[in-house]
C-alpha positions in Angstrom: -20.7 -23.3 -29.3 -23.8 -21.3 -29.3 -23.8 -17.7 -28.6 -24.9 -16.8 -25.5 -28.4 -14.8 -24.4 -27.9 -11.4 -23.1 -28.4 -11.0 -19.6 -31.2 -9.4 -17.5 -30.8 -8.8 -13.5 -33.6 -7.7 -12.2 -31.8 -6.0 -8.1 -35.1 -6.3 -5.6 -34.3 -4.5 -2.6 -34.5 -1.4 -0.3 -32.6 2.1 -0.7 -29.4 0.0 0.0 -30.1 -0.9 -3.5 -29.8 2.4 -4.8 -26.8 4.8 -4.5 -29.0 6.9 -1.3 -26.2 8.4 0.8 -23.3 7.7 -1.9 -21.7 11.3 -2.9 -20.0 9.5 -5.8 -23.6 8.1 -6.9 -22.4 4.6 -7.2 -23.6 2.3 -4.4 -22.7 -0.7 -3.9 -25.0 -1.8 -7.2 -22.9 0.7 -9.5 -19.5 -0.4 -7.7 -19.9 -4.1 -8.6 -21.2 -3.5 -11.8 -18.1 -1.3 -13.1 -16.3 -4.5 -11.8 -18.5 -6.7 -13.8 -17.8 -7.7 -17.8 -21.0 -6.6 -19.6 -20.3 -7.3 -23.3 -20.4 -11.2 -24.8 -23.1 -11.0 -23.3 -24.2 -8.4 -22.4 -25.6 -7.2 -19.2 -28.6 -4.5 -18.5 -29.2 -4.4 -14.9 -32.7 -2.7 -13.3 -32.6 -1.6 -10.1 -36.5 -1.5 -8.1 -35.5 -0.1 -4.7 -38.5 1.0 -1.6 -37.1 2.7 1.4 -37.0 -0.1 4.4 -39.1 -2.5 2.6 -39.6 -5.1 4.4 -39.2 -9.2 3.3 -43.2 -9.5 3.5 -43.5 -6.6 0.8 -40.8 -7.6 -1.4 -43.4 -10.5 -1.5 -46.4 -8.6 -2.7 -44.6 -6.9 -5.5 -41.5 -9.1 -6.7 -43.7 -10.7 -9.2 -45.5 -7.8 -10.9 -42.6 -5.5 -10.6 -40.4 -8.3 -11.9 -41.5 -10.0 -15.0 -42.1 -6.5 -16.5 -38.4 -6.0 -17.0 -37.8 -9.9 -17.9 -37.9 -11.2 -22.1 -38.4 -14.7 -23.2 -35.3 -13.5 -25.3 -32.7 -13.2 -22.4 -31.3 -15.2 -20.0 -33.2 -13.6 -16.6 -31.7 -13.2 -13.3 -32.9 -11.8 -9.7 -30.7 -10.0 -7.1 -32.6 -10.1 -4.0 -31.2 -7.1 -1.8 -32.6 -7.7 1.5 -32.8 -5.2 3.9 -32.6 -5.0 7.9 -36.1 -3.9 8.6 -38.3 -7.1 9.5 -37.2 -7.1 13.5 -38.0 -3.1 13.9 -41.1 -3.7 11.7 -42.0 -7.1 14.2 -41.7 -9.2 11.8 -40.9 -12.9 13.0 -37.7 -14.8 11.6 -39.9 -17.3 10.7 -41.6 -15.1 8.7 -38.6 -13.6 7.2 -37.5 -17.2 5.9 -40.8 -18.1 4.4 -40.9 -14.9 2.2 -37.6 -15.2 1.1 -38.3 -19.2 0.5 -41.4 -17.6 -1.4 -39.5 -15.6 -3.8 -36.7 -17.7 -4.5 -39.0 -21.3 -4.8 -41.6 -18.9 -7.4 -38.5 -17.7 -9.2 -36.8 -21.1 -9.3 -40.3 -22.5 -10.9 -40.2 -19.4 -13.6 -36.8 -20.6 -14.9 -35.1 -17.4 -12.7 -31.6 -17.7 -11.3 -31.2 -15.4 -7.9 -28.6 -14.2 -6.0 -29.1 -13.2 -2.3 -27.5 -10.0 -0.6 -28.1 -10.4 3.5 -28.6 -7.6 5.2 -26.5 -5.2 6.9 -25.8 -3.9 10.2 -28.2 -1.2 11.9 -27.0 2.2 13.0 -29.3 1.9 15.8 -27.1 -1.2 18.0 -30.2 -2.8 19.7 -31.5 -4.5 16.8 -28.4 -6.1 15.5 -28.1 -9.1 17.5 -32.1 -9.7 15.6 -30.3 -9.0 12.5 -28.0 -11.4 13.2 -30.2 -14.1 13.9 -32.4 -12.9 10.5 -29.4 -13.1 8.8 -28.5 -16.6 9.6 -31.9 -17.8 9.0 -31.6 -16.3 5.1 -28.4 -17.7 5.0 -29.7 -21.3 6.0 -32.6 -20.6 3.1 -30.6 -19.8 0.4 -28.2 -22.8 1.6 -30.5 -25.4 1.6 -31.2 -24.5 -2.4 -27.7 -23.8 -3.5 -28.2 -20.3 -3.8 -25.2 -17.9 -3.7 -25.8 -15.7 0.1 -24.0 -12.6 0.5 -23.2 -12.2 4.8 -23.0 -8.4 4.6 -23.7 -8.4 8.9 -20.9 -10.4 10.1 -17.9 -8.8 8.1 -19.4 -4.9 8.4 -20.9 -5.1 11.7 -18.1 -4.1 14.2 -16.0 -2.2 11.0 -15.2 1.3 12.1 -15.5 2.7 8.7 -19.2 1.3 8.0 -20.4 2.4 11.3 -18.9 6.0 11.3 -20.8 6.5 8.1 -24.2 5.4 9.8 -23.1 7.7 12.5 -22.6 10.6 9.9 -25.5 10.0 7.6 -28.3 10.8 10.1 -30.2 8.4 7.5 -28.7 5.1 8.5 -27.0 4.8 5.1 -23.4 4.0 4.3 -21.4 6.5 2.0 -18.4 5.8 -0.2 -16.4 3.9 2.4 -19.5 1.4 3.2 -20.7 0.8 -0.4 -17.3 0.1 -1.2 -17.2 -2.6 1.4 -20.4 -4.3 0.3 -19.3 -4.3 -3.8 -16.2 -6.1 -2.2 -18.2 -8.5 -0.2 -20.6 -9.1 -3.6 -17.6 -9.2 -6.2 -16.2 -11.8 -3.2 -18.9 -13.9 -2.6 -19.7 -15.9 -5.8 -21.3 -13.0 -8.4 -18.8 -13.7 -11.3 -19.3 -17.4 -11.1 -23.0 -16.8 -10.8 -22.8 -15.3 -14.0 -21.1 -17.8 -15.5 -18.9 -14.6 -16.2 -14.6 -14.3 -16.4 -12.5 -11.5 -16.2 -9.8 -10.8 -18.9 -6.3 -10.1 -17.5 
């Protein structure tokens, strides 16, 4: 059996994506990936995080910003973190699907495996039944192409300990308790299989 090409992920996303708010400094990314076997093969992750990005800018950078980090030598992979910020921004659902169809139907045609993380639920309570419906409409993109979809909104929406943290932060960020949560729902939700990856007993 041939050896297999060390891997590249490539996490596109907003602050979420980063440890913002985390005292430990882990975030959900650092969570799942001290969860994750990284040797035969092994794994280097890069994480290209803008505050409240919204869907329509992920499109106008994902490329450039993207195939820097990527080598016709490994095996090139693409976490798209997506945030919550199209509905305060105005963005249309429509909208929202075709950028993410944009991303993941470019990546598809560059030979780029991608992994979807929904987005999560807003401190401020007004917008969530938009996120909601944005969430469903990612969910029924990445569905229709058999790409692994990560529901962070249903399962953290009405949690007590994810929304006292958004209370707290005064930055609408999680902290320990809340990035916890959404390494669980990503460990959960396919990201070993995605990989191709097992963990050792």
């Amino acid at each position: 059996m041939s050896e297999r090409k060390d891997i590249r992920i490539v996490i596109l996303g907003d602050s979420l994506a980063t440890a913002s708010g985390d005292p430990k400094g882990l975030g959900w990314v650092g969570r799942v990936m001290a969860r994750t076997p990284r040797e035969n093969p092994r794994i280097d992750v890069y994480t290209l995080a803008v505050p409240s990005e919204t869907s329509g800018r992920l499109v106008d950078r994902w490329v450039n910003e993207v195939q820097l980090r990527f080598s016709p030598e490994t095996d090139n992979r693409l976490v798209i973190a997506l945030s919550n910020s199209d509905p305060a921004e105005g963005v249309s659902i429509s909208r929202s699907r075709l950028n993410l169809a944009t991303i993941v139907d470019e990546a598809r045609r560059n030979g780029i495996e991608t992994f979807v993380v929904g987005p999560v639920p807003s401190a401020d309570k007004s917008l969530n039944q938009e996120i909601e419906h944005l969430t469903s409409g990612y969910e029924d993109v990445t569905s229709r192409r058999g790409i692994p979809f990560v529901d962070c909104f249903h399962p953290l929406v009405e949690h007590t300990g994810w929304n006292e943290e958004l209370e707290e932060s005064g930055h609408n960020t999680p902290g320990q308790v809340g990035y916890g949560l959404m390494a669980w729902l990503v460990l959960n939700r396919g990201w070993l299989e995605w990989l191709d990856l097992k963990v050792e007993d």
